[in-house]
C-alpha positions in Angstrom: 106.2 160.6 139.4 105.2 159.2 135.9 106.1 162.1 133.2 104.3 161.8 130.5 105.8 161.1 127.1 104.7 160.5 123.2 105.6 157.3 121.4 106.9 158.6 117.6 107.6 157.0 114.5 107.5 157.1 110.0 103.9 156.1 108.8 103.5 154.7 105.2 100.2 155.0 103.4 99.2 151.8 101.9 99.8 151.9 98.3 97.1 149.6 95.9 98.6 146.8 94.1 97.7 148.5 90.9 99.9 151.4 91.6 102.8 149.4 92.6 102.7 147.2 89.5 102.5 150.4 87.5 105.5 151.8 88.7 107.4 148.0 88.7 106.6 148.4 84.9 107.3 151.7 84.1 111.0 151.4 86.4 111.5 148.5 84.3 111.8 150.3 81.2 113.4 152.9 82.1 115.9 150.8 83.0 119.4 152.9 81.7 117.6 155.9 83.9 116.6 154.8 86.8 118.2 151.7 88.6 115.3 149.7 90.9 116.8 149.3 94.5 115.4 146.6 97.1 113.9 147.8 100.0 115.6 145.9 102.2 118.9 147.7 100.8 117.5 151.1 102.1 118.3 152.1 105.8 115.0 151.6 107.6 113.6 149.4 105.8 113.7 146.6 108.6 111.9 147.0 111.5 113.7 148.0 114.7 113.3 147.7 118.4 111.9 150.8 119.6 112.7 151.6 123.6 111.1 154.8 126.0 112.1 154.8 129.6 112.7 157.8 132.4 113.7 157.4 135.4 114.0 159.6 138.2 114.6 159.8 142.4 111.0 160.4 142.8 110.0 157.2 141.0 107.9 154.8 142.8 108.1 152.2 139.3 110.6 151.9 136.7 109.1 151.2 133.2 110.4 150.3 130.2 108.8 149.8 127.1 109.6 148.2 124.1 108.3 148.8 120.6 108.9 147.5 116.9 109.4 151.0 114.7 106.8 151.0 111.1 109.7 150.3 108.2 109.7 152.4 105.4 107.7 150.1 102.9 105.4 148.7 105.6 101.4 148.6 105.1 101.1 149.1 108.6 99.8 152.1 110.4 101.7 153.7 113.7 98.7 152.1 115.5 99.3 148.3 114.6 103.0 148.3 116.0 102.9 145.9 118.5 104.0 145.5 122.5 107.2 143.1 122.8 106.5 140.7 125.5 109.1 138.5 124.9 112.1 140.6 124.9 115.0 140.4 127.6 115.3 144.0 129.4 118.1 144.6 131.8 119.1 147.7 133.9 122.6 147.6 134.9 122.2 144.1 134.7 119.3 143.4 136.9 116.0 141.8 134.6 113.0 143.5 134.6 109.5 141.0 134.0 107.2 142.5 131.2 103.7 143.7 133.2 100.3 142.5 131.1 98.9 145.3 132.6 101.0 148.4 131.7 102.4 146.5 128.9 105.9 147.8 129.9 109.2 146.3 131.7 108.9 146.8 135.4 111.5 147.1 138.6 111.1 148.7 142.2 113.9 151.0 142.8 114.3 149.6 145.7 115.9 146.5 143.6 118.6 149.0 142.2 119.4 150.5 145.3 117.6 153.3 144.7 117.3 155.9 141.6 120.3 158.1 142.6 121.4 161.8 141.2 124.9 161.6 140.0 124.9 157.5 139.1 124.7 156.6 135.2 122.3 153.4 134.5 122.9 151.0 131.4 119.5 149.6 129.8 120.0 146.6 127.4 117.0 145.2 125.6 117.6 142.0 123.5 115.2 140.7 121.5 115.8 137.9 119.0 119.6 138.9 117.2 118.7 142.4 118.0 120.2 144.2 120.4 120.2 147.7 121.7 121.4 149.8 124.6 121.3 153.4 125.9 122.9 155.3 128.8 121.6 158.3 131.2 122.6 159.9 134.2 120.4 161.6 136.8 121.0 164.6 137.0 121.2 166.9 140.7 118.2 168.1 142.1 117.1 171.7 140.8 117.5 174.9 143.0 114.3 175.8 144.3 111.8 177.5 143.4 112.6 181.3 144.6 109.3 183.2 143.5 105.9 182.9 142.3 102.7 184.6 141.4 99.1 183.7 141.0 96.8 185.8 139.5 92.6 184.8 139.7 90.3 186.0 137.5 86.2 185.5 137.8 84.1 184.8 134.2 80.7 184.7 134.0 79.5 182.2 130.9 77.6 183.5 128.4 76.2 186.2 130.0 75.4 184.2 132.9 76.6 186.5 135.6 75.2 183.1 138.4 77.5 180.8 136.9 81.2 182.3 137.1 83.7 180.0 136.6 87.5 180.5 137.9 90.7 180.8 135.9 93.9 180.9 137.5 97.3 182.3 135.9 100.9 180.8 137.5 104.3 181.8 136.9 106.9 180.9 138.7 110.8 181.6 138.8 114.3 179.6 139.7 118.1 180.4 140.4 120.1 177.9 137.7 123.7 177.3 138.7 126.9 179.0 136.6 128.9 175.8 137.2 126.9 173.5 134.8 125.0 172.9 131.5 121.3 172.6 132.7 117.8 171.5 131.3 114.5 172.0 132.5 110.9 171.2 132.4 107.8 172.6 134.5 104.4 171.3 135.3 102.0 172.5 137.9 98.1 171.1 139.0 95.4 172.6 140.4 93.7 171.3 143.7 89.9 172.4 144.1 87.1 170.9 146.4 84.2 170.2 143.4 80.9 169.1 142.8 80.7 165.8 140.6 78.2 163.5 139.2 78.0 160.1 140.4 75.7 157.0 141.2 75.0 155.1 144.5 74.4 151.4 145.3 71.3 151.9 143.9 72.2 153.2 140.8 70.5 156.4 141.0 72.6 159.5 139.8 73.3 161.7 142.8 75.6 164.8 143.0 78.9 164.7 145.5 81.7 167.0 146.3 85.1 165.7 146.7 89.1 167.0 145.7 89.9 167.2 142.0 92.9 167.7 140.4 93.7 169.2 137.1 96.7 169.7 135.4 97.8 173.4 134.3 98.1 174.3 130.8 101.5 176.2 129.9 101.4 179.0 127.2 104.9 179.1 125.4 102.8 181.8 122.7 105.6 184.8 124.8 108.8 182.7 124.1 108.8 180.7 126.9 108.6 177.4 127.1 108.0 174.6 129.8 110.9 172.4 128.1 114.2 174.7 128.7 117.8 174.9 128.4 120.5 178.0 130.5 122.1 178.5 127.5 121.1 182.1 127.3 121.2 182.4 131.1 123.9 180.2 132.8 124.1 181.1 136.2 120.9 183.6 136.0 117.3 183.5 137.0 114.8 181.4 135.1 111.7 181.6 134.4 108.4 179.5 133.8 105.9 180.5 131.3 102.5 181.3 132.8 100.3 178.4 133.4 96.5 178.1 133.3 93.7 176.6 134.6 90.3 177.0 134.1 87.7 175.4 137.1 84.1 175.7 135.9 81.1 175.8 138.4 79.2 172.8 137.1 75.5 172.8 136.3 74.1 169.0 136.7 70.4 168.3 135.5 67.7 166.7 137.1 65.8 164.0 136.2 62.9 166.2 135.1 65.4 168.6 133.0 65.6 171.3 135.3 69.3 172.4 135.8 70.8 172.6 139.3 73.9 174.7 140.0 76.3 173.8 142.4 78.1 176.0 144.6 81.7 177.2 143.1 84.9 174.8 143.5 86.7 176.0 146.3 90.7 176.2 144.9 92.8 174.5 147.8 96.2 174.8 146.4 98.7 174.8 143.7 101.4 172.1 143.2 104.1 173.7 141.0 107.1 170.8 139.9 110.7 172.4 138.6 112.6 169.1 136.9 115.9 169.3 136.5 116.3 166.6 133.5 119.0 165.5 131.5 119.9 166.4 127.9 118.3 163.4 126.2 114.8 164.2 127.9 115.1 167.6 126.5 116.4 167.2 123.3 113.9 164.3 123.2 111.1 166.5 124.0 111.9 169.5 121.8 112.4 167.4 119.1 108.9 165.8 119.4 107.3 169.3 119.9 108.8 170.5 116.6 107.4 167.1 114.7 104.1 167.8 116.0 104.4 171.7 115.1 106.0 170.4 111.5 103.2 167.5 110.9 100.3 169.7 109.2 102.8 172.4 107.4 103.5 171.0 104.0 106.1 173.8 104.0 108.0 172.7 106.9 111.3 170.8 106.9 111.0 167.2 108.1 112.2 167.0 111.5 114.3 164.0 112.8 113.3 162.7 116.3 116.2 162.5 118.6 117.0 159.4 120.0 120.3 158.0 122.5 118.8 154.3 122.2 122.3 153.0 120.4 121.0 150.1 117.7 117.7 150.8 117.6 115.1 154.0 118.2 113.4 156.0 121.3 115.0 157.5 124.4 116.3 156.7 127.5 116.8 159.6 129.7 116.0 161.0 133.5 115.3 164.2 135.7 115.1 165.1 139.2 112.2 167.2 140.5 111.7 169.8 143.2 107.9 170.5 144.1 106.1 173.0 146.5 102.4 173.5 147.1 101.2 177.3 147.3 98.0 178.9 147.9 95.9 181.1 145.5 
């Protein structure tokens, strides 16, 4: 199972040359006020190796990748940060070949004996005369999932009472154990047999129906979130906030502009996924989400991204799942 995850990291705006010889100027005679310090005598103004990795039982492929962070005083932008391909990358002490294709690190478990709850697994990345290193252990698998409920709802668009598309609502609940400290994460997808567009050996557009999958979308607007911690309920009964879907019943055109409405997607089940993860995949993640939430508010206090990677930036962290598929 691939989690998915956000690269961060400090943008500079480009500053004109005009600007920065202004200031040079102006620092320079103001010199019993203001002393000029060198960049490179400011923490972060170097660039350093940036590392995201998770790893978990259920993984079919390890991946590592490896970043440079933007310094301080860069011109670059977050999107010029380059792919290290020639870094070394060891877990517990095994090598892992970069992959051209996924531009990341990659190992079989199989080669490690596994991805195992309970083990701790070392990840060294060297690169150069930089060298950093992080730590994780997997956690236990969670308790499973001990109640559900699905609620369907039928909307017609636009006063189109033919065409009603299906929205489903999921919530789901889980013992957590009094014994430990324990994170959490949901995520759920929907399986429906659809209509689609497509084109056959010939070219011509026809319409098929086949199995789609999409994923649910969690609303943490009631206090809930799908990133959470027992600290307010060790040894209680947790809960997931509701997630949504909605399936439309497509409309495909022909080629002489008439529309053509297919028959309704036909829901076939629900996959809902509990993860037990480890602290630095949720601090991690709730640390990302309140960047994000921070980014636009010129009000808001900056907010530092966590990071375990020791000597360098990003996260290396892991989870353990427990998944069951219901019907609506």
């Amino acid at each position: 199972m691939d989690l998915n995850f956000s690269f961060s990291g400090r943008r500079a705006k480009p500053a004109s040359r005009a600007i920065a010889t202004a200031l040079t100027f102006f620092l320079a005679a103001c010199g019993s006020l203001v002393e000029v310090v060198s960049p490179l005598e400011i923490a972060g103004a170097e660039a350093k190796l940036s590392v995201h990795s998770f790893i978990s039982p259920q993984d079919t492929l390890i991946r590592v990748y490896v970043l440079e962070s933007v310094p301080i005083f860069s011109l670059e932008t977050g999107n010029e940060r380059q792919v290290l391909r020639g870094a070394s990358v060891k877990l517990d002490g095994i090598p892992l070949p970069f992959d051209s294709t996924l531009l990341a690190y990659t190992i079989r478990p199989f080669r490690l004996g596994g991805i195992k709850a309970g083990n701790t697994y070392h990840l060294v990345v060297e690169e150069g005369n930089r060298r950093v290193e992080a730590r994780t252990t997997v956690p236990e698998v969670p308790a499973a999932i001990s109640s559900y409920r699905i609620d369907t709802s039928y909307a017609s668009l636009r006063g189109n009472f033919s065409r009603q598309d299906t929205t489903l609502a999921v919530q789901f609940s889980w013992p957590d154990p009094a014994a430990t400290e324990d994170y959490y994460r949901v995520s759920g997808t929907a399986h429906a047999i659809a209509s689609y567009l497509t084109t056959d050996e010939n070219g011509k557009s026809v319409v098929r129906r086949g199995q789609v999958t999409i994923a649910l979308f969690w609303d943490d607007n009631f206090g809930r979130s799908e990133f959470q911690s027992d600290v307010n309920a060790n040894g209680g009964t947790m809960q997931s906030p509701t997630g949504r879907v909605r399936i439309e019943r497509p409309v495909f055109y022909t080629n002489n502009g008439v529309p053509v409405q297919e028959e309704p997607p036909h829901v076939t089940g629900i996959t809902l996924n509990l993860h037990r993860t480890d602290r630095h995949y949720f601090q991690y993640h709730r640390t990302i989400d309140q960047h994000e939430m921070a980014a636009d508010n010129p009000f808001a206090e900056p907010v530092l991204v966590y990071s375990n990677v020791i000597g360098g930036l990003g996260v290396f962290a892991s989870y353990n799942s427990f998944s069951i598929v219901v019907k609506p």
